[in-house]
C-alpha positions in Angstrom: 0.0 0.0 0.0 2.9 2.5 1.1 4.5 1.4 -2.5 1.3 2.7 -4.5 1.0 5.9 -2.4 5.1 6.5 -3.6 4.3 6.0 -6.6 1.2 8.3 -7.0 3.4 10.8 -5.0 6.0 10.6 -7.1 3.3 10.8 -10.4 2.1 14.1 -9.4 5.4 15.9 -8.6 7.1 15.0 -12.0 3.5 16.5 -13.5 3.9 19.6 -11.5 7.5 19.5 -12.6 7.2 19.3 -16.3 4.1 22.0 -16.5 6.1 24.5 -14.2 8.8 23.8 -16.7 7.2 25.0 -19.7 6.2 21.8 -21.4 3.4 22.9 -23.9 2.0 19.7 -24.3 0.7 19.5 -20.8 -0.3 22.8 -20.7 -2.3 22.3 -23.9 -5.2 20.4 -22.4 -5.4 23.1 -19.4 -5.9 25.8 -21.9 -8.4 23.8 -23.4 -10.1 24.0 -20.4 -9.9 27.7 -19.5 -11.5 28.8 -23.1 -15.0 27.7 -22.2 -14.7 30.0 -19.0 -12.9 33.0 -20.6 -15.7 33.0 -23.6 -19.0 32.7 -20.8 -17.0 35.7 -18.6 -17.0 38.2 -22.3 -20.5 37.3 -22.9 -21.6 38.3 -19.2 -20.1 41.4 -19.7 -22.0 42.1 -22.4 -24.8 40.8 -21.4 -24.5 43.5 -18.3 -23.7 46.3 -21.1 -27.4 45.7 -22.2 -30.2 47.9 -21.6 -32.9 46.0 -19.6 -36.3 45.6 -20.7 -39.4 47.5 -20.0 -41.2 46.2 -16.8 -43.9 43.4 -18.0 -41.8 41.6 -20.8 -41.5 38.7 -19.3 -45.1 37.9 -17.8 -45.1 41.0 -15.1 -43.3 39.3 -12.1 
């Protein structure tokens, strides 16, 4: 059991290694990651840049 835990250990520092070193493949997939959020942060902003509707659009809440 101690053998496995070494050895995931040992896994995720050479992973933190290589992508603090610069390696662009591994930090390929984390960019692929980040574009969804970076593209739903510049639609809320202009989403907020929008006038608002009249009251009573939307069924008079």
């Amino acid at each position: 059991m101690k053998t496995i835990r070494r050895y995931v250990v040992l896994g995720v520092l050479m992973c933190l290694m290589i992508t603090q070193s610069g390696c662009s493949l591994l930090k390929a997939p984390l960019q692929l990651i980040k574009v969804p959020f970076v593209i739903l942060e510049k639609a809320l902003a202009i989403a907020k840049k929008l006038p608002k509707p009249p009251p009573g659009v939307f069924g008079g809440f």
